[in-house]
C-alpha positions as CSV (number, residue, x, y, z in Angstrom):
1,X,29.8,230.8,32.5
2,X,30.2,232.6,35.8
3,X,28.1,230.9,38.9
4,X,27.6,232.0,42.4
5,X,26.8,229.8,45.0
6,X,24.4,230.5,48.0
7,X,22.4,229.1,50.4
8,X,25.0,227.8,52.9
9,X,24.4,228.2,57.2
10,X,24.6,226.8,60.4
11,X,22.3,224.2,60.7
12,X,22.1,221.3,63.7
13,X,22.2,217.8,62.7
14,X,19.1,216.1,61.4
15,X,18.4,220.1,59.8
16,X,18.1,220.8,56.1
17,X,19.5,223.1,54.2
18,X,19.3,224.1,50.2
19,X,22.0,225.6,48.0
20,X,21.5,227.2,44.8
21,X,24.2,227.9,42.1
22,X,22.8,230.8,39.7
23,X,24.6,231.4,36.6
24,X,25.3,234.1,34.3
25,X,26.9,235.0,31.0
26,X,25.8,231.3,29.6
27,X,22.8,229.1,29.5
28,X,23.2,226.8,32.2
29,X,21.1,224.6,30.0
30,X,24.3,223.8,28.0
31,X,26.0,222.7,31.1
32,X,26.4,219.6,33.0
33,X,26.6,221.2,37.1
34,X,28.2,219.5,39.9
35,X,28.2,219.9,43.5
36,X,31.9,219.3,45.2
37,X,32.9,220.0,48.8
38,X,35.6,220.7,50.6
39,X,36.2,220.0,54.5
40,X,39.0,221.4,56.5
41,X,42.5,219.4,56.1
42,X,41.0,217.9,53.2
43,X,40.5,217.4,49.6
44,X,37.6,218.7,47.5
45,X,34.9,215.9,46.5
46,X,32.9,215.1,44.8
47,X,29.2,215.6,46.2
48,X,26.3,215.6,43.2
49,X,26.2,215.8,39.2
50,X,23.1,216.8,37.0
51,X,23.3,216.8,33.4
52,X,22.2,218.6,30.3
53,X,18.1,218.0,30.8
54,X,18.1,217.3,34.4
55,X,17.4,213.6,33.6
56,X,20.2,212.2,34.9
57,X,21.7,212.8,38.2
58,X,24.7,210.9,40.0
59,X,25.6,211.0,43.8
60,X,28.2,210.1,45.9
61,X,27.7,207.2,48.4
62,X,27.8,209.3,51.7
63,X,25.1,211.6,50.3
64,X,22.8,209.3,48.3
65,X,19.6,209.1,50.0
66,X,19.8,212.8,51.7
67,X,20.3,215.4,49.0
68,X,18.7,216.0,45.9
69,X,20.3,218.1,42.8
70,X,18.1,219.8,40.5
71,X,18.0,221.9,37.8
72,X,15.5,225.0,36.9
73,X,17.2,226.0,33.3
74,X,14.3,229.0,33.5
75,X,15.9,230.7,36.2
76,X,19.6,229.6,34.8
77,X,20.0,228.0,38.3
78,X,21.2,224.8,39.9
79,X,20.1,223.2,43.4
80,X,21.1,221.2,46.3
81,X,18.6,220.2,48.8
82,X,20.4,218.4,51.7
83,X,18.4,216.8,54.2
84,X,19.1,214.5,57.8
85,X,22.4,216.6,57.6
86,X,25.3,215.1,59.9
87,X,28.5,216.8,61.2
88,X,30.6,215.1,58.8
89,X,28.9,217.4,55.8
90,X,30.6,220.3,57.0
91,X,32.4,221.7,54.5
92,X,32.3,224.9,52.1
93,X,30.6,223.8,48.9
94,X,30.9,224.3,45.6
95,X,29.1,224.5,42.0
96,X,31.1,223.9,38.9
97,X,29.9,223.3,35.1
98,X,31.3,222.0,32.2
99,X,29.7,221.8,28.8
100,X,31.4,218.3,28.1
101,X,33.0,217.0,31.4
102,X,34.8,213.8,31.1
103,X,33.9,212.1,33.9
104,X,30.8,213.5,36.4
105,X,33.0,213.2,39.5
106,X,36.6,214.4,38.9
107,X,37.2,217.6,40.4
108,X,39.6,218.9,36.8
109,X,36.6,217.8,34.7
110,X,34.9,220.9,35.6
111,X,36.4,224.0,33.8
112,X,34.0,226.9,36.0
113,X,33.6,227.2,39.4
114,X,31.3,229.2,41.5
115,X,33.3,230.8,44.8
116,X,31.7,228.0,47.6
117,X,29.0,228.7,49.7
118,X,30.0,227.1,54.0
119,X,27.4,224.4,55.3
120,X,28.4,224.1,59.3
121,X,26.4,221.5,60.8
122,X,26.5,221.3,65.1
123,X,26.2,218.2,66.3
């Protein structure tokens, strides 16, 4: 599956701002899709998982609360609506799938990867 991320901006803190990861070539209906991030000087992690049906979502802690990941497997795309943004979510972020990932966090769990989309939030 080949995904494209979009959605990404300046945005002041407090702002909102929502992604989208668009696939082609596959179903994303087959595919669990996380959201990972990565800040300058740092390592990619792990932001938001959806699964299969859209049922189950997971978070990390920093994020819980503010963004919401959802699925539309009509339009073969994945969301992430970010909300009460703060300077520490700058980063350029990332969509990746995986039909069977082995965990819903790790970064090598994910076998496709969209190209990463940059969130700058001003404080």
């Amino acid at each position: 599956v080949q995904l494209q991320a979009s959605g990404g901006g300046l945005v002041q803190a407090g702002g909102s701002l929502r992604l989208s990861c668009a696939a082609s070539g596959r179903t994303i209906s087959s595919y669990a899709v996380g959201w990972f991030r990565q800040a300058p000087g740092k390592e990619r992690e792990f932001v938001s998982t959806i699964l299969w049906s859209g049922d189950t979502t997971y978070y990390a802690d920093s994020v819980k609360g503010r963004f919401t990941i959802s699925r539309d497997n009509a339009k073969n795309t994945v969301y992430l609506q970010m909300n009460s943004l703060k300077p520490e979510d700058t980063a350029v972020y990332y969509c990746a799938a995986d039909r069977y990932p082995n965990s819903y966090y790790r970064v090598t769990d994910f076998g496709s990867w969209g190209q990463g989309t940059l969130v700058t939030v001003s404080s």
